[in-house]
C-alpha positions in Angstrom: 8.2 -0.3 -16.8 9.0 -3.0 -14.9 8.0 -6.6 -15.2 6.9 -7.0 -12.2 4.8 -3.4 -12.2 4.8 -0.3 -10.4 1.6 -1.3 -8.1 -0.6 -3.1 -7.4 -4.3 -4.0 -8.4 -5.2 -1.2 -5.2 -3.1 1.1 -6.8 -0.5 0.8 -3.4 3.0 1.2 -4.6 5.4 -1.6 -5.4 9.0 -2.0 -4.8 9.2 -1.3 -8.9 8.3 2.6 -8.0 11.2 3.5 -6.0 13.3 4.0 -9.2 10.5 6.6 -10.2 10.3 8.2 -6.8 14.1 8.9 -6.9 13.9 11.0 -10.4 13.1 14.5 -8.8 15.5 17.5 -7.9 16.8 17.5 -4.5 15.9 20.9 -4.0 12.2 19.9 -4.5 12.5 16.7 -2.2 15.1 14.2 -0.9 14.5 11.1 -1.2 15.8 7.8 0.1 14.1 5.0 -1.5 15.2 1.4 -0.9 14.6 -1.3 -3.7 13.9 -4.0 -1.0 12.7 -5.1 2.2 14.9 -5.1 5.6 13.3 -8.2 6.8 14.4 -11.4 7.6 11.8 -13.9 7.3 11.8 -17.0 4.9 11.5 -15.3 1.9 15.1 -13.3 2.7 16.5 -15.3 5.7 20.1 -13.4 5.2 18.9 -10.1 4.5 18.5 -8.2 0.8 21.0 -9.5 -1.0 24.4 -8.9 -2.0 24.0 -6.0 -4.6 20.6 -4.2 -3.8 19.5 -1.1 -5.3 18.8 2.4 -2.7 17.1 5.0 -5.0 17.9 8.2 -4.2 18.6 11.7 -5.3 21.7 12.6 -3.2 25.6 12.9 -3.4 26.3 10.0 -1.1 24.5 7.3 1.6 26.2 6.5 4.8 24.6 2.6 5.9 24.8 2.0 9.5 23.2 -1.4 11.3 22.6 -1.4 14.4 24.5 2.1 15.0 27.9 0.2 13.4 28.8 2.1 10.3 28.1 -0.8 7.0 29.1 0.7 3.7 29.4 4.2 2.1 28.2 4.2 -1.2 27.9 6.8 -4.1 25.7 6.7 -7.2 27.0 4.5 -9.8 27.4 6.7 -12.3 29.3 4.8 -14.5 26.8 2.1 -14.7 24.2 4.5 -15.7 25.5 7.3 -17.3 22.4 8.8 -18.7 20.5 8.4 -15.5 20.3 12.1 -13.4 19.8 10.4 -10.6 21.3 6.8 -10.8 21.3 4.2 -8.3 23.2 3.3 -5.5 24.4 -0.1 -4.9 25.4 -2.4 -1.3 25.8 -5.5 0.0 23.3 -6.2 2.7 23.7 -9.6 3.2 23.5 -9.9 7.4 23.0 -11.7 10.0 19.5 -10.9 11.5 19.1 -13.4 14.6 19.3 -10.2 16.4 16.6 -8.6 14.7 18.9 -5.7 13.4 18.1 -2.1 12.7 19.5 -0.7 9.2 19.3 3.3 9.4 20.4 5.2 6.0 21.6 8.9 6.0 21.5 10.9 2.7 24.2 13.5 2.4 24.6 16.4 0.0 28.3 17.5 0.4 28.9 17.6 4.0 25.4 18.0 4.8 23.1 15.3 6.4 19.6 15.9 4.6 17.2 13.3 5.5 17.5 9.7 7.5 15.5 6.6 7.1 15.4 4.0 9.5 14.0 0.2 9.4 13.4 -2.0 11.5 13.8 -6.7 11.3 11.8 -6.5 14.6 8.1 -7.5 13.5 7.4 -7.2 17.4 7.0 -4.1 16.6 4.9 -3.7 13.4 1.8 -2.2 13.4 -0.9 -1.8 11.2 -1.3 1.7 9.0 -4.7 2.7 7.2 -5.2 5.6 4.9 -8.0 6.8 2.9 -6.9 9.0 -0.5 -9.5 11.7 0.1 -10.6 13.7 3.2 -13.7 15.0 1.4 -16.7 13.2 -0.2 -20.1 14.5 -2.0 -23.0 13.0 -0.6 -24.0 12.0 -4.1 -24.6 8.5 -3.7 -21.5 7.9 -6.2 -18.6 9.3 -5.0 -16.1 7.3 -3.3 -12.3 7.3 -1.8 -9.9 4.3 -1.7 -9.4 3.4 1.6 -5.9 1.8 1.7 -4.0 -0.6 4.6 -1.2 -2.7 5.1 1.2 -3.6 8.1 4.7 -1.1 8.4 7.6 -1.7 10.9 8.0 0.9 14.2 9.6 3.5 11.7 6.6 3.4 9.2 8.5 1.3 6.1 6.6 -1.3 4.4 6.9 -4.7 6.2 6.3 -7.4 3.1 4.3 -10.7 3.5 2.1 -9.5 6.2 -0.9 -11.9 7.2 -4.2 -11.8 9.4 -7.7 -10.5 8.8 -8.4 -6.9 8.6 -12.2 -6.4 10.1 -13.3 -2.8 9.3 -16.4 -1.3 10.7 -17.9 2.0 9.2 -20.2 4.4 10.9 -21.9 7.4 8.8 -23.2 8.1 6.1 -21.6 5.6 3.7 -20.7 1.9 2.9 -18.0 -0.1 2.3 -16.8 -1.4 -0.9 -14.7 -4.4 -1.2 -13.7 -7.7 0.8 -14.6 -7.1 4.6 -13.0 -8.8 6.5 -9.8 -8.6 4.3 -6.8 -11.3 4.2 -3.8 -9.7 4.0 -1.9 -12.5 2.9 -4.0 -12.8 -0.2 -2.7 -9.9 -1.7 1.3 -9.5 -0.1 0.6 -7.6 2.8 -1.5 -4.8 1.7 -5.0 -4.1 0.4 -7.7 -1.7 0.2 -11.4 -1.3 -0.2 -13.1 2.1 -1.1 -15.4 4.0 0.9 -18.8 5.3 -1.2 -20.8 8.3 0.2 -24.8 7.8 0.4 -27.1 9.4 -1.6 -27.7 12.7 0.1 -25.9 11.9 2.6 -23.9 14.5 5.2 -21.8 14.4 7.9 -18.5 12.4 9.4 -17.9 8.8 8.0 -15.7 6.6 10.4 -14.4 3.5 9.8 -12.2 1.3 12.0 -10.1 -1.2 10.8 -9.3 -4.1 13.4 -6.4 -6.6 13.0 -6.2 -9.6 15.7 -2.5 -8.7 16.3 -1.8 -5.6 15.0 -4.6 -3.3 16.5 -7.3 -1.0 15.4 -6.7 2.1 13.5 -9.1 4.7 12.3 -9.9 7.0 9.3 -12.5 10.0 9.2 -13.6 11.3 5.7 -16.2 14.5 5.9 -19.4 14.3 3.6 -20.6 17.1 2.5 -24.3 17.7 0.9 -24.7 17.1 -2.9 -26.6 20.2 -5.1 -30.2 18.7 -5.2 -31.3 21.5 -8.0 -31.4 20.2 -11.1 -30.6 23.2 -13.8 -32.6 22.6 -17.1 -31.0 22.7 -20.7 -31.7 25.4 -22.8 -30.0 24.7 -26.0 -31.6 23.5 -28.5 -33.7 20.0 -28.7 -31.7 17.2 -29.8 -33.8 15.0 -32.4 -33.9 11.0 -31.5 
């Protein structure tokens, strides 16, 4: 584990999990995980850093900015020699007045398998909103995280995100957690989680509005709970 953890208290994935994500057979999935941000705001004004960690389960990673190649890079093996799946490592320190784009290609042999792309442009960011379930039981109990945060144009994690997130909910269920919701107070992401009413049926919609960012919507079905109550026939248990 990692000091600084995994995830956070909404259960959303931290930067710490892309080492995890990586450990899985190609054949199963590729994956291309980077272990930091492409932004360049005050927390990063030149960029990752001069030796960053990319996660991933491949043979090779061809770095382009901007469509200029940046770096090939190969796992270091010899750093890790007990790792499967070690990590690659770059120098990404750039200049991002010009709001670069950083696209990363995973390679197998000769073969191209998968592509990532990110963008510095927050112009461009938009908010994302996800709940965990598509299904609830009109119970009056169960619930679904309902998770949120702010990605770039390509869908990667933009850090330090702020604003309110204002969600509205129509159906048969409620809202639990902060509403409205300030991003900043938790790094950009956060989630509340969406309970089912008590016999409750139907289509549960809630809207989640942010002042620069947009609205986006999730829709989770609710389906009747079993009302019958079925008695116990074994044998009386004494006080």
């Amino acid at each position: 584990m990692k000091c600084p953890g995994v995830a956070d208290v909404f259960r959303i994935p931290k930067l710490g999990a892309s080492f995890y994500r990586a450990q899985v057979d190609p054949k199963i999935r590729s994956v291309i995980e980077p272990n930091f941000y492409w932004d360049f705001g005050s927390h990063s004004p030149s960029g990752p850093g001069e030796r960053v960690a990319i996660f991933s389960n491949c043979d090779r990673l061809e770095l382009s900015i901007d469509g200029r190649k940046h770096a090939t890079v190969r796992p270091d093996r010899a750093g890790f020699p007990h790792l499967k799946y070690p990590p690659f490592f770059v120098n990404l320190i750039a200049d991002g007045s010009g709001k670069p784009e950083l696209r990363i290609d995973w390679y197998v042999g000769e073969k191209l398998a998968l592509s990532r792309s990110f963008s510095s442009d927050r112009t461009s960011d938009r908010l994302w909103l996800q709940a965990d379930d598509k299904e609830l039981v009109g119970d009056g109990s169960d619930a679904t995280r309902l998770a949120f945060g702010v990605v770039d144009k390509f869908g990667a994690s933009r850090p330090y995100a702020g604003g309110e997130v204002r969600m509205q909910i129509s159906g048969p269920g409620t809202i639990v957690g902060d509403n409205p919701f300030q991003l900043a107070d938790s790094g950009g992401a956060g989630a509340v989680w969406i309970r089912a009413a008590a016999r409750g049926a139907g289509k549960i919609r809630v809207e989640a509005h942010h002042g620069a960012l947009g609205t986006r919507s999730a829709e989770i079905q609710v389906r009747p709970a079993h009302d019958e109550v079925v008695p116990y026939k074994g044998e009386a248990v004494s006080p």
